[in-house]
Structures are given as C-alpha cells and as structure tokens.
PyMOL CGO cylinders between C-alpha atoms (Angstrom):
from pymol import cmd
from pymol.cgo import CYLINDER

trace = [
    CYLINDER, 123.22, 137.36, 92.18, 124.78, 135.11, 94.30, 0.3, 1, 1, 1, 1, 1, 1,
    CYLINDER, 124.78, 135.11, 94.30, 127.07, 136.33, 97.42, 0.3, 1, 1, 1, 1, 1, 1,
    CYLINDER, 127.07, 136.33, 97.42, 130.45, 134.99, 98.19, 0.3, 1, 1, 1, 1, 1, 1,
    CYLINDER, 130.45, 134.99, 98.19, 131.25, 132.92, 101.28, 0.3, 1, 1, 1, 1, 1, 1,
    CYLINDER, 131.25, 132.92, 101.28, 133.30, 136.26, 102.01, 0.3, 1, 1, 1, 1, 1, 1,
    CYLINDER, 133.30, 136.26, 102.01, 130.21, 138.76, 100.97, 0.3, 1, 1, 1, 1, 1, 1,
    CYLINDER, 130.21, 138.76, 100.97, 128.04, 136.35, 103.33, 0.3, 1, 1, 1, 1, 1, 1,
    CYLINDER, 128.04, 136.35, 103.33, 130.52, 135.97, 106.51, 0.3, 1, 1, 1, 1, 1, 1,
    CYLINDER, 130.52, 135.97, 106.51, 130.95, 140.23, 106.05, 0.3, 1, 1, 1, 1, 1, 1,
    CYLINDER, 130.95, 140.23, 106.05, 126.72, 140.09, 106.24, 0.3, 1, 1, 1, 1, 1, 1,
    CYLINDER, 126.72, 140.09, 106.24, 126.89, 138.19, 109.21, 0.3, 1, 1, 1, 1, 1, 1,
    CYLINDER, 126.89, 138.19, 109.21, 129.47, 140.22, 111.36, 0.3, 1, 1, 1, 1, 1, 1,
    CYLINDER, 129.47, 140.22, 111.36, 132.76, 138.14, 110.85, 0.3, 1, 1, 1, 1, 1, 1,
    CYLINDER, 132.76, 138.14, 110.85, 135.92, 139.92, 110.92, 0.3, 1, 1, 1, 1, 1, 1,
    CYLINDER, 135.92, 139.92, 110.92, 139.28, 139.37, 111.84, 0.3, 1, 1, 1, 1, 1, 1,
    CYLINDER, 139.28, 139.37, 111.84, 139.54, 142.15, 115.37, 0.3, 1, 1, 1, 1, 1, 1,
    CYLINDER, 139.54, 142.15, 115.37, 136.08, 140.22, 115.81, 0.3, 1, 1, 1, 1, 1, 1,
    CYLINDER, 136.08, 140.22, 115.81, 137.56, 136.89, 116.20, 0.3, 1, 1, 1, 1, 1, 1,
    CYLINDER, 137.56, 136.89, 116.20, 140.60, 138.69, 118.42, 0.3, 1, 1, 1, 1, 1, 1,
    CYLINDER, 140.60, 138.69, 118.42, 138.31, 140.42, 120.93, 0.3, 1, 1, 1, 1, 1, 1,
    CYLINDER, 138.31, 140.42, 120.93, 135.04, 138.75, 120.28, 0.3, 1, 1, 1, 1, 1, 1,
    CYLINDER, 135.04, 138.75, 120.28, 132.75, 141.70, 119.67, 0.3, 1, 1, 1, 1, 1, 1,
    CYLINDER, 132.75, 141.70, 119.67, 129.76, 139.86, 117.97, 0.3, 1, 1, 1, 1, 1, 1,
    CYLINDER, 129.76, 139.86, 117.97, 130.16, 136.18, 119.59, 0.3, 1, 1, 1, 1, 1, 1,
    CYLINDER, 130.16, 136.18, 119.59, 132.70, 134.99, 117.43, 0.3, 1, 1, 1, 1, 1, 1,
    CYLINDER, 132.70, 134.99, 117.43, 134.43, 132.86, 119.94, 0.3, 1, 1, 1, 1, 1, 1,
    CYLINDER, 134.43, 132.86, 119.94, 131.38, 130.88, 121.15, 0.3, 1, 1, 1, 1, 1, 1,
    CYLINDER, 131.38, 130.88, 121.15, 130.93, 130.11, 117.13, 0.3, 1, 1, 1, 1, 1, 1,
    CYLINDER, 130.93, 130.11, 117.13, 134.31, 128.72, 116.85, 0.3, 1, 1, 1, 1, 1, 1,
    CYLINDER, 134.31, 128.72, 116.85, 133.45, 126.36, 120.02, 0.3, 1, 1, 1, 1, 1, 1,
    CYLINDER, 133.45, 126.36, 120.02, 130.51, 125.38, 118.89, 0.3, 1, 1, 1, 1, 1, 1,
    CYLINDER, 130.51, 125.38, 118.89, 132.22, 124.35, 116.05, 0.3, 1, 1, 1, 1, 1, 1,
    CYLINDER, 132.22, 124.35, 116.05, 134.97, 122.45, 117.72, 0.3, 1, 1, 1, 1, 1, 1,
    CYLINDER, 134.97, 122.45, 117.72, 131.95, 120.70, 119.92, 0.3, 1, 1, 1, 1, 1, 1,
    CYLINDER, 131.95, 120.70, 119.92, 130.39, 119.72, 116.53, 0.3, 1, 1, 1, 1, 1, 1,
    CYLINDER, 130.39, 119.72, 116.53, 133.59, 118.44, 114.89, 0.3, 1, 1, 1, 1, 1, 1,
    CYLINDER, 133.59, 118.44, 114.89, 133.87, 115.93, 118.24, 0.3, 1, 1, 1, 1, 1, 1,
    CYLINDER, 133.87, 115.93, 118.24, 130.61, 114.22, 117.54, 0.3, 1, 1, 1, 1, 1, 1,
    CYLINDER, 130.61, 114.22, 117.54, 133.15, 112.35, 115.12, 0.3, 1, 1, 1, 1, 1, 1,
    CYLINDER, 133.15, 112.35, 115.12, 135.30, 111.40, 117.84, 0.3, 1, 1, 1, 1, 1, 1,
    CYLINDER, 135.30, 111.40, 117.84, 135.11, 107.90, 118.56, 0.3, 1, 1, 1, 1, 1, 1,
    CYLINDER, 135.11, 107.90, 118.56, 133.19, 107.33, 121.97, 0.3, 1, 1, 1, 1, 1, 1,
    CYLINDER, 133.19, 107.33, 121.97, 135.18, 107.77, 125.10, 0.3, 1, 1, 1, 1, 1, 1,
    CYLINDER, 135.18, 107.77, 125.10, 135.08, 106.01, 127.49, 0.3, 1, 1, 1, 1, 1, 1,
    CYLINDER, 135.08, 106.01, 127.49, 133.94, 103.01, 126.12, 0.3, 1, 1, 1, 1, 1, 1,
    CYLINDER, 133.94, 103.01, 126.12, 131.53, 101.81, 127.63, 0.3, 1, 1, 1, 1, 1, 1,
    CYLINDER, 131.53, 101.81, 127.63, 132.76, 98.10, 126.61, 0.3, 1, 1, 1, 1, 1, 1,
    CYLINDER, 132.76, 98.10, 126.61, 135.73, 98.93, 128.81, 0.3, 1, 1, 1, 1, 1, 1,
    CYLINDER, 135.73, 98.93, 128.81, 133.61, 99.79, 131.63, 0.3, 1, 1, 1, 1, 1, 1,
    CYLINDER, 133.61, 99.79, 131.63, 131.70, 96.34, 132.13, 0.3, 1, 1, 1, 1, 1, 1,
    CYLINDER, 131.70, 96.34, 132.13, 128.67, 98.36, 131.22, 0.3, 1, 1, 1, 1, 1, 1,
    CYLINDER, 128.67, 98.36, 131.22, 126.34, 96.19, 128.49, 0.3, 1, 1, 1, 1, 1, 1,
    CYLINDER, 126.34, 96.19, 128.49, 124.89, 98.58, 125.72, 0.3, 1, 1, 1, 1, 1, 1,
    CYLINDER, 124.89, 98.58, 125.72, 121.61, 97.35, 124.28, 0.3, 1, 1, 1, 1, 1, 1,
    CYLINDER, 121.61, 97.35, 124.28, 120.60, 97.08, 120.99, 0.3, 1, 1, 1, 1, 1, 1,
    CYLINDER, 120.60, 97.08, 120.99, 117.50, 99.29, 121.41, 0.3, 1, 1, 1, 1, 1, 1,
    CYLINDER, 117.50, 99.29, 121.41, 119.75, 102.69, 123.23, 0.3, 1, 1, 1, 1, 1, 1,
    CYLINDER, 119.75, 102.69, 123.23, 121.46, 102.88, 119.71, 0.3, 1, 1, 1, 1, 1, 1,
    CYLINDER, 121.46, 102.88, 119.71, 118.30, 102.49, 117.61, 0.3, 1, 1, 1, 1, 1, 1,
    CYLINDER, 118.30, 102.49, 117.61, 117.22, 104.51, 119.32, 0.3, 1, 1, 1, 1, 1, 1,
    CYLINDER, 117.22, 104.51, 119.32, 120.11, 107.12, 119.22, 0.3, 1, 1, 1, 1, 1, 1,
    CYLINDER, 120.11, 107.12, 119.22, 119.67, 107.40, 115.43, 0.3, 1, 1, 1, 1, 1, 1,
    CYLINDER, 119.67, 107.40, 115.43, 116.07, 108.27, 115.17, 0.3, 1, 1, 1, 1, 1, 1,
    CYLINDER, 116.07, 108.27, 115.17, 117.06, 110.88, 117.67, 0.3, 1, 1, 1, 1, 1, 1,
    CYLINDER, 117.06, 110.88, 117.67, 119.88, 111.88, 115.25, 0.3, 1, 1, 1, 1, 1, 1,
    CYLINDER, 119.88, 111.88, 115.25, 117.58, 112.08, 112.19, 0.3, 1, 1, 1, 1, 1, 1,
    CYLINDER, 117.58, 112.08, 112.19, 114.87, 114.29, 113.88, 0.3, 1, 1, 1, 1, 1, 1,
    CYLINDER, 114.87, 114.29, 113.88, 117.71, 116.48, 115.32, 0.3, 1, 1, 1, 1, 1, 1,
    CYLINDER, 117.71, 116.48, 115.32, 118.98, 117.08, 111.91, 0.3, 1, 1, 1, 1, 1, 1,
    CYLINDER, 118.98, 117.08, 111.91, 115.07, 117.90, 110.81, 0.3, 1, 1, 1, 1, 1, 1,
    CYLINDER, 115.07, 117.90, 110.81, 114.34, 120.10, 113.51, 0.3, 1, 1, 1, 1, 1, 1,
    CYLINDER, 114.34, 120.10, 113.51, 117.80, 122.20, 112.62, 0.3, 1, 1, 1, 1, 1, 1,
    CYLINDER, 117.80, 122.20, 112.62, 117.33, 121.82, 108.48, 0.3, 1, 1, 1, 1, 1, 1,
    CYLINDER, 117.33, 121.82, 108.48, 113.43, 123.48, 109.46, 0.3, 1, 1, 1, 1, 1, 1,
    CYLINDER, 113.43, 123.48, 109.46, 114.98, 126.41, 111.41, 0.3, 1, 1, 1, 1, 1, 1,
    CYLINDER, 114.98, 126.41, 111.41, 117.15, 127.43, 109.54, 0.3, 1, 1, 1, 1, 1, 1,
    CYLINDER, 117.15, 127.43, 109.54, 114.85, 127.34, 106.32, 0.3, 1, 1, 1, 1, 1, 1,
    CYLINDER, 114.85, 127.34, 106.32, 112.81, 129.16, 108.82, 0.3, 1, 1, 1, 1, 1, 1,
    CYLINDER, 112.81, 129.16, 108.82, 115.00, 131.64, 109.46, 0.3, 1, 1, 1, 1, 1, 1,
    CYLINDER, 115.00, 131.64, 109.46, 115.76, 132.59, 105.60, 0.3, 1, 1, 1, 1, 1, 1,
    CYLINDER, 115.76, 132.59, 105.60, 118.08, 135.80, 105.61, 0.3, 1, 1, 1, 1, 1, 1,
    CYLINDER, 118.08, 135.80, 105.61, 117.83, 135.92, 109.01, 0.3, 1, 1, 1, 1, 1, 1,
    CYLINDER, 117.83, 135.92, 109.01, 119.98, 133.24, 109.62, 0.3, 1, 1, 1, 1, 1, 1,
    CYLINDER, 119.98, 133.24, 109.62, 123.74, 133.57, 111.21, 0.3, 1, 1, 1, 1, 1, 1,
    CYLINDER, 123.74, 133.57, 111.21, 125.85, 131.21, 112.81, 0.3, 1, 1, 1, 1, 1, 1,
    CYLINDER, 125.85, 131.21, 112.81, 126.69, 134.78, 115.40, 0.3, 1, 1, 1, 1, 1, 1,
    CYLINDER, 126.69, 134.78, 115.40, 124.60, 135.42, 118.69, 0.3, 1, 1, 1, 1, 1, 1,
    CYLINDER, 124.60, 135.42, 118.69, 124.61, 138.86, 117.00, 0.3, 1, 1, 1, 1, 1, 1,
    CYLINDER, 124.61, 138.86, 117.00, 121.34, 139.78, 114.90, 0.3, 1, 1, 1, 1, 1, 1,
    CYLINDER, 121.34, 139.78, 114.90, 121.94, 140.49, 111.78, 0.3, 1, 1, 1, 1, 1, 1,
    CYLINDER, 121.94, 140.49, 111.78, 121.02, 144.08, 111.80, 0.3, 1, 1, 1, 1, 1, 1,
    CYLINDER, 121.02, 144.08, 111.80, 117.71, 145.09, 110.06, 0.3, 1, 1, 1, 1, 1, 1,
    CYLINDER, 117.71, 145.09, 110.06, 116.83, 141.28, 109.92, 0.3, 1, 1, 1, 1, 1, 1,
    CYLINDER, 116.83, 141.28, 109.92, 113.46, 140.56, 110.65, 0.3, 1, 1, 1, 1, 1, 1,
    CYLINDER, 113.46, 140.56, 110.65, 112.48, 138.42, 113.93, 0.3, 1, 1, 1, 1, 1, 1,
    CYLINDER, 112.48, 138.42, 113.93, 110.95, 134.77, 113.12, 0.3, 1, 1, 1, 1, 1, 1,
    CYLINDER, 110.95, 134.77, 113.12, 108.32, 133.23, 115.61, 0.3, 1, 1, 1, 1, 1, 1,
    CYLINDER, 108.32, 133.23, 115.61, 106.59, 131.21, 113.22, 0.3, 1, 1, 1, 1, 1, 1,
    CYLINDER, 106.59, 131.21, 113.22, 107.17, 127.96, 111.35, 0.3, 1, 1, 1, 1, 1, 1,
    CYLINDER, 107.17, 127.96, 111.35, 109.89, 125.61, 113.80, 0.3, 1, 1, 1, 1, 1, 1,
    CYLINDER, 109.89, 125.61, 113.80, 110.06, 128.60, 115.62, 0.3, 1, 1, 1, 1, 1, 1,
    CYLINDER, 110.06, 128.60, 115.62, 106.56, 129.15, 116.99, 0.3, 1, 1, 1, 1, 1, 1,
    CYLINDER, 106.56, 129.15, 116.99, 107.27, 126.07, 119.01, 0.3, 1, 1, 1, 1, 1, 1,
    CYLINDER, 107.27, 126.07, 119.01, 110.86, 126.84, 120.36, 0.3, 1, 1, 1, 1, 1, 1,
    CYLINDER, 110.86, 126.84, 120.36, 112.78, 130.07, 120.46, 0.3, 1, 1, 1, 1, 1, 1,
    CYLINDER, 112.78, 130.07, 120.46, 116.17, 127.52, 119.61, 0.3, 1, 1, 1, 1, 1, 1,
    CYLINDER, 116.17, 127.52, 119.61, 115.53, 125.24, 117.57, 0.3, 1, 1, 1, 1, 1, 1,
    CYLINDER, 115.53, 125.24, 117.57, 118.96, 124.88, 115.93, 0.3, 1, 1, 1, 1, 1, 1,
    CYLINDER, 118.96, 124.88, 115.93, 120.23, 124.35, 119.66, 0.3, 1, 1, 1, 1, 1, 1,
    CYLINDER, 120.23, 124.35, 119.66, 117.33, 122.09, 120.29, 0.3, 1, 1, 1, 1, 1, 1,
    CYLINDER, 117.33, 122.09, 120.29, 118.67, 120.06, 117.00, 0.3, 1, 1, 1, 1, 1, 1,
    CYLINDER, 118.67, 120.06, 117.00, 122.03, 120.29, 117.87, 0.3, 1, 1, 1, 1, 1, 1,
    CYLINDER, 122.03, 120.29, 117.87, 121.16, 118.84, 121.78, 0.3, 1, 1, 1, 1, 1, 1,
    CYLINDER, 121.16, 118.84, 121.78, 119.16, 116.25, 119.75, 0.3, 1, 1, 1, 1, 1, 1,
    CYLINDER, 119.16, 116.25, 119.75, 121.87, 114.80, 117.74, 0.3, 1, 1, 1, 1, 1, 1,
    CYLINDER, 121.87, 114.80, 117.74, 124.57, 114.83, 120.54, 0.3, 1, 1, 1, 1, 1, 1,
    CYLINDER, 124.57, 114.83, 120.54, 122.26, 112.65, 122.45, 0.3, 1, 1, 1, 1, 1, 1,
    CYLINDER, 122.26, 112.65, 122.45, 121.50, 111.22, 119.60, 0.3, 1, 1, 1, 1, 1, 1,
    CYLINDER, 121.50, 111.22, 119.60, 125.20, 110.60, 118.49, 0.3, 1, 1, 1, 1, 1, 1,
    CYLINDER, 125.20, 110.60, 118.49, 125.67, 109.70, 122.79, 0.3, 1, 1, 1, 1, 1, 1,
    CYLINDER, 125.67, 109.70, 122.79, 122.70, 107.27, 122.24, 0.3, 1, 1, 1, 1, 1, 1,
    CYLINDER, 122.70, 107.27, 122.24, 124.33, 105.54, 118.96, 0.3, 1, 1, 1, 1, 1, 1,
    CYLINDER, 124.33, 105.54, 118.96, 127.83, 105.11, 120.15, 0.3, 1, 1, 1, 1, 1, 1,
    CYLINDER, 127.83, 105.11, 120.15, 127.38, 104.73, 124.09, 0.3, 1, 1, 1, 1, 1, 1,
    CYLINDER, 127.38, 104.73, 124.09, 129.86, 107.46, 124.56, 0.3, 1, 1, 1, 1, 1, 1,
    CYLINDER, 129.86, 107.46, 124.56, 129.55, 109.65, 127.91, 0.3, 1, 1, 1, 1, 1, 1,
    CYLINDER, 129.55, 109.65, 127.91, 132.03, 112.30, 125.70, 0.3, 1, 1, 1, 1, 1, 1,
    CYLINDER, 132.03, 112.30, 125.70, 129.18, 113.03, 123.02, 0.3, 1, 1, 1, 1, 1, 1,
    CYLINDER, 129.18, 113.03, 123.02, 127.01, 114.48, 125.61, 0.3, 1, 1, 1, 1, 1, 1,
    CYLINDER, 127.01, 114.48, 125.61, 128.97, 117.76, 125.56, 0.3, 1, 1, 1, 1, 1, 1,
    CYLINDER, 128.97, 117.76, 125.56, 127.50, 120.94, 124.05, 0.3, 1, 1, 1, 1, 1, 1,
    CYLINDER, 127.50, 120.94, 124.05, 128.00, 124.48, 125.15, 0.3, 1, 1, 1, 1, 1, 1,
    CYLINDER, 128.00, 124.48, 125.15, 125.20, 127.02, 124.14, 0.3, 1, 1, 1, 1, 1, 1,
    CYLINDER, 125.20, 127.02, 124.14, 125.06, 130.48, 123.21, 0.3, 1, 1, 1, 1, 1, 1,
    CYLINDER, 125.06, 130.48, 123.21, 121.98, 130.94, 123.24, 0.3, 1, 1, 1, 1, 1, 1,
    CYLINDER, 121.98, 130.94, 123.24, 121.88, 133.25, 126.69, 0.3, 1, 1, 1, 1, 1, 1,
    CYLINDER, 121.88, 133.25, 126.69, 123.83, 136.00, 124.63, 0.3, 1, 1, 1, 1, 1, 1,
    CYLINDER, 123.83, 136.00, 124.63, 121.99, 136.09, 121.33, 0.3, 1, 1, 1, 1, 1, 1,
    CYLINDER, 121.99, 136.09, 121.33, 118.51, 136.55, 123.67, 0.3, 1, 1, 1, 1, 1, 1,
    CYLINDER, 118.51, 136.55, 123.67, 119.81, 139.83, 124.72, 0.3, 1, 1, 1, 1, 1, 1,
    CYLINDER, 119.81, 139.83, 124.72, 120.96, 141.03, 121.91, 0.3, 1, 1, 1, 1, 1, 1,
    CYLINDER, 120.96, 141.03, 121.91, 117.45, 139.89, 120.11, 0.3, 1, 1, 1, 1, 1, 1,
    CYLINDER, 117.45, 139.89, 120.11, 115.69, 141.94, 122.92, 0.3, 1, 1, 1, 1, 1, 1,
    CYLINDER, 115.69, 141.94, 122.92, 117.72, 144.87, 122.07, 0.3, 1, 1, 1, 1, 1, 1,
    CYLINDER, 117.72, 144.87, 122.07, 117.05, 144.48, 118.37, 0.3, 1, 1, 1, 1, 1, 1,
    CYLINDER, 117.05, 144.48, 118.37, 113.03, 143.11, 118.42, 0.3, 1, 1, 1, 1, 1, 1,
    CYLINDER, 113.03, 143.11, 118.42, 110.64, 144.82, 121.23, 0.3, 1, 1, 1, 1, 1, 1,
    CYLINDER, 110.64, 144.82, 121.23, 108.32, 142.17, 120.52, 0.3, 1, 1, 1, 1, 1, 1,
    CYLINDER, 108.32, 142.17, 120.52, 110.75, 139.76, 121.65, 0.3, 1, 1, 1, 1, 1, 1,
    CYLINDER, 110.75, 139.76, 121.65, 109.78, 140.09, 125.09, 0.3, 1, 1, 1, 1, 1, 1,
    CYLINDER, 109.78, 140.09, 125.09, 106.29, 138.88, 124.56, 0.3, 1, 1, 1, 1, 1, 1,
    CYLINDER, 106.29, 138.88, 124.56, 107.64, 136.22, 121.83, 0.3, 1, 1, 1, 1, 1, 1,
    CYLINDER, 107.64, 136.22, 121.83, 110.21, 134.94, 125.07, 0.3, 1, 1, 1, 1, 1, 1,
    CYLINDER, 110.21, 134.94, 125.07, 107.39, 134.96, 127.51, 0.3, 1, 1, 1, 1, 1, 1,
    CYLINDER, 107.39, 134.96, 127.51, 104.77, 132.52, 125.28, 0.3, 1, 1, 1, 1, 1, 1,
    CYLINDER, 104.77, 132.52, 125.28, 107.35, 130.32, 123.80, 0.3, 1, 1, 1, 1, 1, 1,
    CYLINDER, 107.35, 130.32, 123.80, 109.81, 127.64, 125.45, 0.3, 1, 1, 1, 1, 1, 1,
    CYLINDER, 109.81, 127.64, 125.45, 113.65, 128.44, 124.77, 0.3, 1, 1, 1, 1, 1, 1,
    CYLINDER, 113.65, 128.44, 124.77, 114.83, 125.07, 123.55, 0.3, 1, 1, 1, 1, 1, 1,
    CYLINDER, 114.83, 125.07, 123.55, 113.10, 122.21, 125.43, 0.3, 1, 1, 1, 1, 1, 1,
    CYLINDER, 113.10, 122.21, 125.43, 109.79, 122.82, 126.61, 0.3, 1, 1, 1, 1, 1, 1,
    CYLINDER, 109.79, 122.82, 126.61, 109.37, 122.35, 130.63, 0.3, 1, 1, 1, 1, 1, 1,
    CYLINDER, 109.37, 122.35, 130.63, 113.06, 121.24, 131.05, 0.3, 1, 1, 1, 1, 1, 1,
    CYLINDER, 113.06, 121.24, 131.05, 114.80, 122.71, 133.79, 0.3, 1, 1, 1, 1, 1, 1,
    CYLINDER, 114.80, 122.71, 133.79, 117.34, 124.74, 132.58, 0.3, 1, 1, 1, 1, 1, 1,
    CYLINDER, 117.34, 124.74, 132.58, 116.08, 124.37, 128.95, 0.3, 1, 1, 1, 1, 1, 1,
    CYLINDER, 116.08, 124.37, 128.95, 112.90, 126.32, 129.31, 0.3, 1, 1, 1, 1, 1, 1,
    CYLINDER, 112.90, 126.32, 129.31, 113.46, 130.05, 130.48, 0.3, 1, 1, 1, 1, 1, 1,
    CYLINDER, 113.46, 130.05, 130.48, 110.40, 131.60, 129.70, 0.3, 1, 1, 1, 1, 1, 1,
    CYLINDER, 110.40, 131.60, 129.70, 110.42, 134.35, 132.06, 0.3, 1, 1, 1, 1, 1, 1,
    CYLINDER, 110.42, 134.35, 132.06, 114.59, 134.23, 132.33, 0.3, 1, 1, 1, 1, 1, 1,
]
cmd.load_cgo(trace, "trace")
C-alpha cells in the first residue's frame, strides 16, 4: 500500500515542536528549501549591468553542469531507496548505503545540488545562484551514531567533491 505524504513526513521525523525547536534538522530543511526555490530568481547582479561580457560557451556550459547535477541527485536518491529523507536525522533502523552513487561520494544529493547552482550560476551569469548552505556536517554525526561502519565508510570515501578543500573531509 501506498503511504500518505503525511504517513511519509511522520517516517521521516517531521513534526510540528520539530519545526519549533528543531530537534531532527528541520530548520536547515526549510533553508535548503528556500536556497532551492532562489535558483528561480532571476540573476542578480547582472552581470550586463556590470560591464562584464558573458560568453556563449560559460552558459553552455552551465547547462550540461545542470543536467549532470540533476543525474547525480536522481541516482542518490534511487540509491538511497527507504533510506532516503530530506532530515540530517537517519531514519531510524534504515540501513546505511555506500554503494551505487554513493560508493563514490558520501553526498551526492549535496554534490548535485552544488552542481546545479553552479550550473544555474553558469547559465544565467548570476553571482546570487552561487549560494547553498549544507547540512551535511550534522547528518555525519548523527550517521556515526546510527552506523559503526560509518567511520571506515567516511575514512575511504570523499564527502561531496573529491580533493576539494572544504568539500573533501575524509578524516573530519
């Protein structure tokens, strides 16, 4: 049988004194949402405005970026099956993924969300675009205190961009 949007949100860890106090990440869900909803904005500034050319290639190139950023986050979460929730809270009893997408990065739906703001920066030649907060740092902890084999999962495979400053805490 099918669950309900409600049945499914419950599943996840949504609740109403959750999004009041935050207790399972609800707040960085509901910016990360905002941050998504403003890769419609148009681009600000433009760059037109500032005397700055834009060539034809950037925002070619911007949408294959887009395209494989919206791959890379349709594979993880297939990948992630049951597992998946939009909360840097496990889902408890849900079993830890390191194959598939996720044998290659520990983030992939960050790494496709990073893609496609570029991507969307890249297309439009808009400095605003490049904005995207992560919550990634929470849900590791709270995957270490669900998974012991996370540990040696976090130690062999890159976070979200592999041997990118700041992108690529191994040992973090």
């Amino acid at each position: 049988m099918q669950e309900t949007f409600k049945q499914r949100l419950q599943r996840w860890g949504f609740s109403w004194a959750g999004l009041r106090d935050n207790r399972h990440g609800e707040w960085w869900v509901l910016a990360q949402m905002a941050l998504i909803a403003a890769q419609a904005l148009p681009p600000e500034p433009p760059l037109g405005n500032l005397g700055l050319p834009w060539p034809l290639a950037l925002p070619i190139t911007g949408a294959v970026v887009v395209v494989i950023g919206r791959a890379s986050g349709a594979q993880g979460a297939f990948n992630l099956g049951d597992s998946f929730s939009p909360l840097p809270e496990p889902i408890p009893g849900a079993v830890l993924v390191t194959d598939g997408v996720y044998g290659r990065c520990r983030h992939p739906l960050y790494q496709s969300l990073l893609l496609i703001s570029l991507g969307v920066a890249l297309l439009l030649g808009s400095l605003l675009h490049l904005g995207l907060a992560l919550k990634a740092r929470r849900e590791e902890q709270r995957l270490c205190l669900s998974h012991p084999e996370y540990a040696a999962y976090r130690q062999r495979t890159p976070a979200i961009i592999p041997h990118l400053p700041g992108l690529d805490w191994r040992t973090a």
